[in-house]
VOGU-3710 file (C-alpha; in Angstrom, 3 decimals, decimal comma):
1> xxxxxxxxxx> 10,844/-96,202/-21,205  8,483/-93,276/-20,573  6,379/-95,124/-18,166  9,004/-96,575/-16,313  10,341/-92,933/-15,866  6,996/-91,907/-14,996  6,791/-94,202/-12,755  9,816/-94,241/-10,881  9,619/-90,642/-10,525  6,101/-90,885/-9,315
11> xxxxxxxxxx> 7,241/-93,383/-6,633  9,553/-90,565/-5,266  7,258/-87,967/-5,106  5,017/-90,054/-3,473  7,506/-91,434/-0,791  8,711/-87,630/-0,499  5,265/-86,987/0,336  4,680/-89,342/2,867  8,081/-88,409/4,115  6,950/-84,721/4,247
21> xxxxxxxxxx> 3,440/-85,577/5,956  5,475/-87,663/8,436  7,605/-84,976/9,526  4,507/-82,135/9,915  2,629/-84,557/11,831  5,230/-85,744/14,102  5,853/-81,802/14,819  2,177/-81,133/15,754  2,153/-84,279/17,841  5,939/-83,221/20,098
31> xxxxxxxxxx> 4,962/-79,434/19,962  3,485/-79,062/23,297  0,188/-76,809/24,033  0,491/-73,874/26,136  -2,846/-72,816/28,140  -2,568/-69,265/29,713  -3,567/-68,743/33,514  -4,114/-64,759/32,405  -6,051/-62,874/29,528  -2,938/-61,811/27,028
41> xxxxxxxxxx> -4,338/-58,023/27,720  -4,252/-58,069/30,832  -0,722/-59,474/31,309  0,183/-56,694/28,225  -1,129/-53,817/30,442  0,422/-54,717/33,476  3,828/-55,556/31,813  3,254/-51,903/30,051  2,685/-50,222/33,353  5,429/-51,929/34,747
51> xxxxxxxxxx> 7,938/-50,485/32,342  6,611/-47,379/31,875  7,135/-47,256/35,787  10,496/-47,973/35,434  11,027/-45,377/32,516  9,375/-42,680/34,297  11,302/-43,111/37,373  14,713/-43,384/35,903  13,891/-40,647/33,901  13,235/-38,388/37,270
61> xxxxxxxxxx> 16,652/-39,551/38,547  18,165/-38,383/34,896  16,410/-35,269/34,923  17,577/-34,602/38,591  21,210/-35,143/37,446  21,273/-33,519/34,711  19,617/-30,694/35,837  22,504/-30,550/39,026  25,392/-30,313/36,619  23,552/-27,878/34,040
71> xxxxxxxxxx> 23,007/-25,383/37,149  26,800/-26,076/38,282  27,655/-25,170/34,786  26,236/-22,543/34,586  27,071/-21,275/37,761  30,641/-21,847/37,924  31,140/-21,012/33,860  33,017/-17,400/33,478  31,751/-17,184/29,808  28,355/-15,857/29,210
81> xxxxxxxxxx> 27,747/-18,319/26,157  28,554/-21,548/28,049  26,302/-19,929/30,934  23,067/-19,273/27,823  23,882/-22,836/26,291  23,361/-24,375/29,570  20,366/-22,330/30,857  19,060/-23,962/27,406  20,074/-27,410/28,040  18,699/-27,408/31,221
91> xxxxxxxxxx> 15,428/-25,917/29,394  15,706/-28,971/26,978  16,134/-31,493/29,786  12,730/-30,186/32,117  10,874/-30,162/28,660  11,707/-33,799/27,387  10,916/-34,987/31,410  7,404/-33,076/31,053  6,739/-34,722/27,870  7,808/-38,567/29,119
101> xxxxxxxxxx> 5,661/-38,118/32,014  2,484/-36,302/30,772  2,686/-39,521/28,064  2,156/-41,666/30,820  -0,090/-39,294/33,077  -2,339/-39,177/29,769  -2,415/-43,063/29,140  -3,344/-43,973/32,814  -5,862/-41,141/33,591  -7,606/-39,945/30,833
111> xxxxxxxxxx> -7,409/-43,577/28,042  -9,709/-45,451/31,202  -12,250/-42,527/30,714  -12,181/-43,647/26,593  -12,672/-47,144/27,168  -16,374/-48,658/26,030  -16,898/-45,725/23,850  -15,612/-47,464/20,664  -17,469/-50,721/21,260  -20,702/-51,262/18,749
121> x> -24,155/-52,234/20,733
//
């Protein structure tokens, strides 16, 4: 009785098997291959550039409109406070468009003057 157990258990691991083998090399064989035109870093760098692009100039037009109604504020507020809070916010708004755009000034001027340094010979 043992053997016969043994047995017909082994016969369905072994047909599970083959069942399992099946399937993974039928998937290899449908999966089709991909071969890329470009080098993956250079498509990276110009899809980075791209957005960055986009980031820094919506970023302008932000900064531009926010800076338009923090000076109206300010201008047409009665209340000294409300005139201080949006001196400050218009502070806050020149100082976050400084910092997006000297991140991209720094990777696309000075990063090229880096590159081959960290390369062994």
């Amino acid at each position: 009785m043992k053997k016969l157990f043994q047995r017909y258990v082994g016969m369905k691991l072994y047909r599970y098997y083959i069942y399992m083998m099946t399937a993974v090399v039928l998937a290899l064989y449908v999966t089709p291959t991909a071969h890329a035109v470009e080098n993956m870093w250079e498509v990276a760098n110009r899809i980075i550039v791209d957005v960055y692009n986009k980031i820094a100039g919506i970023s302008t037009v932000l900064a531009g409109l926010m800076s338009a109604v923090a000076v109206i504020g300010a201008k047409l507020s009665n209340n000294q406070h409300k005139v201080d809070q949006a001196w400050d916010w218009l502070r806050r708004i020149w100082i976050a468009w400084v910092i997006i755009n000297g991140i991209g000034a720094f990777l696309s001027y000075i990063v090229p003057m880096f590159s081959g340094l960290a390369t062994i010979t």
